[in-house]
C-alpha positions in Angstrom: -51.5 21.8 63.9 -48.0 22.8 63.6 -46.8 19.2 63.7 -49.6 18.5 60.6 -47.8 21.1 59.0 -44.2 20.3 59.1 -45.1 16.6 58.2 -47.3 17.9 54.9 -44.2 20.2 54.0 -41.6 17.5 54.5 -43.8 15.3 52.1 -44.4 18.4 49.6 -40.3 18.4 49.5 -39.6 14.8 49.2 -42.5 14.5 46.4 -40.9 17.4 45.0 -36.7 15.9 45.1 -38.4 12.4 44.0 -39.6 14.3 41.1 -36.3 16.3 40.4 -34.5 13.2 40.7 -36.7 11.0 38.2 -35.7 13.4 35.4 -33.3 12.8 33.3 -31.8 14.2 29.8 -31.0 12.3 26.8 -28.2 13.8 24.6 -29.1 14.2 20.9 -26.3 11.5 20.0 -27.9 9.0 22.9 -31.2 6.9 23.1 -32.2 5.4 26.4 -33.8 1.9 27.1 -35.4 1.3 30.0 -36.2 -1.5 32.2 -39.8 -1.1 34.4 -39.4 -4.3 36.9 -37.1 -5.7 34.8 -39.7 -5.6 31.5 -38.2 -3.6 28.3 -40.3 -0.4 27.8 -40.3 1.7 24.3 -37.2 3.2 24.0 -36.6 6.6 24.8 -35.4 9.3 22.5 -33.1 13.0 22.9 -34.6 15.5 25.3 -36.3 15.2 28.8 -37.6 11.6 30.2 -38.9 10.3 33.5 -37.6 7.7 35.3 -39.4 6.4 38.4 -36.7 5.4 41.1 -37.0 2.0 42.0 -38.9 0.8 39.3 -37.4 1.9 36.4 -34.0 1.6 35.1 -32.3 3.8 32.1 -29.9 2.6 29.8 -27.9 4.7 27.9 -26.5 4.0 24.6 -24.3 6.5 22.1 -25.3 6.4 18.6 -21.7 7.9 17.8 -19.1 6.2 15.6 -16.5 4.0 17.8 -12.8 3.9 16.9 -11.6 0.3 18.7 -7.9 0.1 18.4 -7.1 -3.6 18.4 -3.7 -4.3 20.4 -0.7 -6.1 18.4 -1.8 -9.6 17.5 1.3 -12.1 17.4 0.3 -14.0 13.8 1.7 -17.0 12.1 1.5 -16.3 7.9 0.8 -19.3 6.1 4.4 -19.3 4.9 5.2 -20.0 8.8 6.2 -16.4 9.0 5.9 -14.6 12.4 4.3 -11.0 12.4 2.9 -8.7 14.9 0.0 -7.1 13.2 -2.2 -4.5 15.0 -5.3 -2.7 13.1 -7.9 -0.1 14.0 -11.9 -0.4 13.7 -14.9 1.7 13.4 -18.4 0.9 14.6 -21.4 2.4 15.6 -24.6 0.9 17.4 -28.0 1.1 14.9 -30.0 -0.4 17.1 -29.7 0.2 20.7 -32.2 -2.3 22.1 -30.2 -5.0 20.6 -26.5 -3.9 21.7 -28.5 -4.0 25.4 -30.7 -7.4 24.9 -28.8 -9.0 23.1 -25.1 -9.0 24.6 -23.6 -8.1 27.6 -20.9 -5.6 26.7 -20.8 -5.0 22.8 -17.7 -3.0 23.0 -15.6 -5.8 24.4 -17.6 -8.2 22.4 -17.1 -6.3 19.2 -13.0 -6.4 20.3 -12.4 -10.3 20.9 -14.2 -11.0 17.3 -11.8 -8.4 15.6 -8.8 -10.1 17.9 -9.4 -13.5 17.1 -11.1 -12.9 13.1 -7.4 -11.3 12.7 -5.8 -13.9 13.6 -7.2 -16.4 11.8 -7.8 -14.7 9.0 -3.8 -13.2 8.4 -3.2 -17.1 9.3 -4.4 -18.1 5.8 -2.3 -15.6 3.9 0.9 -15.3 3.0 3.4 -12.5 4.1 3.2 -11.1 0.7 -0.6 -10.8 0.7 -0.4 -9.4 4.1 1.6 -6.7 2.8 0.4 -6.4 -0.7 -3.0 -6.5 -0.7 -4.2 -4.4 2.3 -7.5 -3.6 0.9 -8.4 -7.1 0.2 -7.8 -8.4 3.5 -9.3 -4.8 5.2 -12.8 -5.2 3.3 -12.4 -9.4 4.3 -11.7 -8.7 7.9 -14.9 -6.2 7.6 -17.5 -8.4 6.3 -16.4 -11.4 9.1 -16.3 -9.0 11.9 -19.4 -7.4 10.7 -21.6 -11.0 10.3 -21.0 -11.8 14.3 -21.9 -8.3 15.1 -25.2 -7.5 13.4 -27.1 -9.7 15.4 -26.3 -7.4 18.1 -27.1 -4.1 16.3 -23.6 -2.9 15.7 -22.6 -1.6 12.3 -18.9 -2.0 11.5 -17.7 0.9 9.0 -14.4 0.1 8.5 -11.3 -1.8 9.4 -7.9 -0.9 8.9 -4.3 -2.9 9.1 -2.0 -0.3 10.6 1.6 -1.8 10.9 2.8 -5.5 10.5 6.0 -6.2 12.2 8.6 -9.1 11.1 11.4 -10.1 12.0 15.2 -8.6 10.7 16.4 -11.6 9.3 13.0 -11.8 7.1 13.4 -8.2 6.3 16.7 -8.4 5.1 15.7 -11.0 3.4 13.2 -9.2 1.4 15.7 -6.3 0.7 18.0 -8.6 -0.5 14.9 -10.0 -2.8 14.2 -6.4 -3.8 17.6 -5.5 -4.8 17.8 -8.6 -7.1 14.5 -7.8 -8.8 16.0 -4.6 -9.4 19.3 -6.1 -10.9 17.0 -8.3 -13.0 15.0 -5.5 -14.3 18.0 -3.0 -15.3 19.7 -5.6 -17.1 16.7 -6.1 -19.0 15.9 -2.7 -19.9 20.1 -2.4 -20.9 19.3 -5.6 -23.2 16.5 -3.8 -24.5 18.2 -0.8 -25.5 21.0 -2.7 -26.8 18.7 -4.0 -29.0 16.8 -1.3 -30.4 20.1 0.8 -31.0 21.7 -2.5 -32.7 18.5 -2.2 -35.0 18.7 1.3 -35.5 22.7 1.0 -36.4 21.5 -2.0 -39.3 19.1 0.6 -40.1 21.8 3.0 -40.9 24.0 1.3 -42.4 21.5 -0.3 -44.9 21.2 3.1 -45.9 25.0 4.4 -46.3 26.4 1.2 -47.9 25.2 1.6 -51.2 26.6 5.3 -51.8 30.2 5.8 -50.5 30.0 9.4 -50.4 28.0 9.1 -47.6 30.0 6.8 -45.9 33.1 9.4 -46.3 30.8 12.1 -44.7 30.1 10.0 -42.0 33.8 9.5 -41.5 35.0 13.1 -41.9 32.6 13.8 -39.0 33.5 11.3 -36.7 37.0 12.5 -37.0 35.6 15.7 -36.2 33.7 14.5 -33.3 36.7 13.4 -32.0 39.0 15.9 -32.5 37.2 18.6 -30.3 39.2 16.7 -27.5 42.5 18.3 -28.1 44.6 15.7 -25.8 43.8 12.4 -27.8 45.2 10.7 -30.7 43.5 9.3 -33.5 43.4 6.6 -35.7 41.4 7.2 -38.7 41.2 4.1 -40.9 41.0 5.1 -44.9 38.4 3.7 -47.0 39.9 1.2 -49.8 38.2 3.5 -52.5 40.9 5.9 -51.4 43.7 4.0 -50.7 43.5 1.9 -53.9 44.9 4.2 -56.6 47.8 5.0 -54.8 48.7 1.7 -54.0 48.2 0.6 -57.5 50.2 3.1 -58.6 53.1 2.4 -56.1 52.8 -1.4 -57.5 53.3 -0.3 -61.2 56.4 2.3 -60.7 58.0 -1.1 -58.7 57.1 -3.3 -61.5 58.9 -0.8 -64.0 62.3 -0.4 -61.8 62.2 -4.5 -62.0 62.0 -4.1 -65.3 65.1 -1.9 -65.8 67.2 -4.2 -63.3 67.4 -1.7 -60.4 66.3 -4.6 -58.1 63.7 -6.9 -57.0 60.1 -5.4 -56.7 58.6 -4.5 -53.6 56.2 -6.5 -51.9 53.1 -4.3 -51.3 50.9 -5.5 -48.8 
């Protein structure tokens, strides 16, 4: 009797662990798929499941958003420039059956195509592309990486280019570029303005020349523009209009000493 008793308690506790140990809990952020003798059953949502040891097998796959750092990918532009470019990607699994059935390991699967679709695709671009036009080639290197991975239930988000490397002699090459493009565009905006004021000083003048009063203001305060600085010396030309009466008046008082045989007449330039 006692020996009937200790066997029907030892089989109460193994029932008893075997049922403790067939539960398990699925996170909110998890699903589960499990394998009954190696058949798929109906997948398995959050909360409490059973799983029978020995027959069954649980899966566990995170629904949660995946950032996949891709390592520094040595890349040859299609300019035959060498660059080290490395990039970051986002990814999450929709449907968890598939990332399971489907392919072995989506994780590293999802990394070799984002590897070698980097490769190739920076290797039909030129360096300037590659640097330019990030968004381009990010939403490019997206949609490739995201038509190999669909079939396997993976959703790629997002893919970034973080740094692109090249080599000092190409980027002193490209300073060198930039400073000249700068040259080029300062001595077109000095032409520019050279031009405009040059319009704006025919302007002007079409406006003074016909009244010579004007002009005389203008004169009076350019001498008076200059004269604030009290260390230079100026020449100040005199119009003709000025000049002329005097000098016509100089040339008739010679004509008249001529005239009275003091001497020859001076020559008035």
């Amino acid at each position: 009797m006692t020996a009937l008793v200790v066997v029907l308690a030892v089989a109460a506790a193994v029932i008893v662990l075997g049922g403790i140990s067939s539960i398990r809990v699925i996170s909110e952020y998890e699903r589960g798929v499990t394998f009954r003798l190696g058949r798929l059953r109906p997948l398995r949502g959050p909360g409490l499941c059973r799983v029978i040891p020995g027959l069954e097998r649980l899966v566990r796959v995170d629904l949660r958003v995946v950032t996949l750092t891709i390592p520094p990918q040595e890349v040859i532009t299609r300019d035959n420039v060498p660059a080290r470019v490395n990039a970051v990607v986002l990814f999450r699994v929709v449907d968890p059956v598939k990332s399971v059935m489907e392919v072995e390991n989506f994780a590293v699967a999802t990394s070799q195509i984002a590897q070698t679709t980097l490769r190739s695709l920076l290797g039909r671009e030129d360096l300037d592309t590659v640097l330019a036009h990030r968004e381009d080639l990010n939403e490019r290197l997206r949609e490739q990486i995201a038509g190999q991975t669909t079939p396997w239930g993976v959703d790629v988000r997002l893919v970034e280019i973080k740094d692109v490397e090249i080599p000092e002699a190409m980027q002193r090459a490209m300073a060198k570029e930039a400073e000249a493009e700068r040259e080029r565009r300062a001595k077109i905006i000095n032409a520019r303005g050279e031009l405009q004021a040059s319009e704006e000083l025919r302007q002007a003048a079409d406006i003074l020349s016909p009244n010579p009063a004007s002009l005389q203001l203008r004169y009076l305060q350019t001498l008076l523009e200059l004269g604030a600085d009290q260390n230079s010396t100026v020449v100040f030309p005199l119009p003709l209009d000025i000049v002329g009466p005097f000098l016509n008046s100089m040339s008739r008082g010679g004509a008249v000493a001529t005239d009275n045989g003091t001497g020859p007449a001076p020559v008035v330039p």
